[in-house]
N, C-alpha and C positions, 0 to 999 in steps of 0.2 A: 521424180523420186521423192520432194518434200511431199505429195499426195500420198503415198504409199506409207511413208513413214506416220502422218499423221493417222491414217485410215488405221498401219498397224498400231499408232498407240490408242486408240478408240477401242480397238477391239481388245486388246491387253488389257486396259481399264474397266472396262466391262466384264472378262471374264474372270477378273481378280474380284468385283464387287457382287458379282451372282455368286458367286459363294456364299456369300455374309447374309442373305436372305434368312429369315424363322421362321418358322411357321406358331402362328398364335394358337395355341387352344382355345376351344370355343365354350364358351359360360358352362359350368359343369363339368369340364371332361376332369380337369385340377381333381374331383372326386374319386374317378376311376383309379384303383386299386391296381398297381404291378407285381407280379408274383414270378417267382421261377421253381415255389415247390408246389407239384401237384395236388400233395395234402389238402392244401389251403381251398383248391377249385374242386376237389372232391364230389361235393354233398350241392354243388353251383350247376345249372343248368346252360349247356351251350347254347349260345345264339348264333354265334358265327365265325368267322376267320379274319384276321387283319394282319397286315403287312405294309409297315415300310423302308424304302430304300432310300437311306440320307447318308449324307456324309457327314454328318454331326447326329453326338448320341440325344443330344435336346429335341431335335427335329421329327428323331427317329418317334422317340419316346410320346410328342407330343400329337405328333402323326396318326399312331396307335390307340390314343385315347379318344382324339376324336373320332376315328371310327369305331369304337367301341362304344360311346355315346351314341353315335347316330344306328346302332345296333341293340340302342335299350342293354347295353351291359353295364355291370358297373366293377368289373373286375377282370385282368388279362393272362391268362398264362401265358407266359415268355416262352417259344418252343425253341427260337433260336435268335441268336445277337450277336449279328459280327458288322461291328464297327461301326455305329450307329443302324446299320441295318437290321431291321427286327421283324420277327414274323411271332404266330400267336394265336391261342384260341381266345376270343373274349365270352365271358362266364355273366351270366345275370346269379349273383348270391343272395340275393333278396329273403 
């Protein structure tokens, strides 16, 4: 029984601490531009699509940009945001 309980507080601990994870943005993405009015990505040519699924909107957000950098964009339309989860066209506005 003391096996068990310790095993269950290890894995309790654990999955209270994997939450807390960030994800870092990588040199540049800080750049990339977030938008949720079309206007803005208009006249911007697409490169591609980016989406992520986080449980924090920081994660989500930082998520997004760096795939939007590794896509040569430097701008994101926001197509949808629910609850840190974010999906998106990324725009090169150059």
């Amino acid at each position: 029984m003391k096996m068990f309980l310790r095993f269950a507080a290890v894995v309790a601990f654990g999955a209270g601490t994997a939450a807390c994870t960030t994800v870092a943005l990588a040199p540049g993405a800080e750049r990339v531009r977030v938008t949720m009015t079309a206007a803005e990505v208009a006249p911007c040519k697409a490169v591609g699509n980016v989406k992520a699924l986080s449980v924090s909107a920081f994660d989500g957000e930082a998520t997004i940009r760096n795939q939007a950098l590794g896509l040569g964009a430097n701008t994101i339309f926001v197509t949808r945001y629910v609850s840190g989860s974010e999906e998106g066209v990324a725009y090169n506005c150059s």
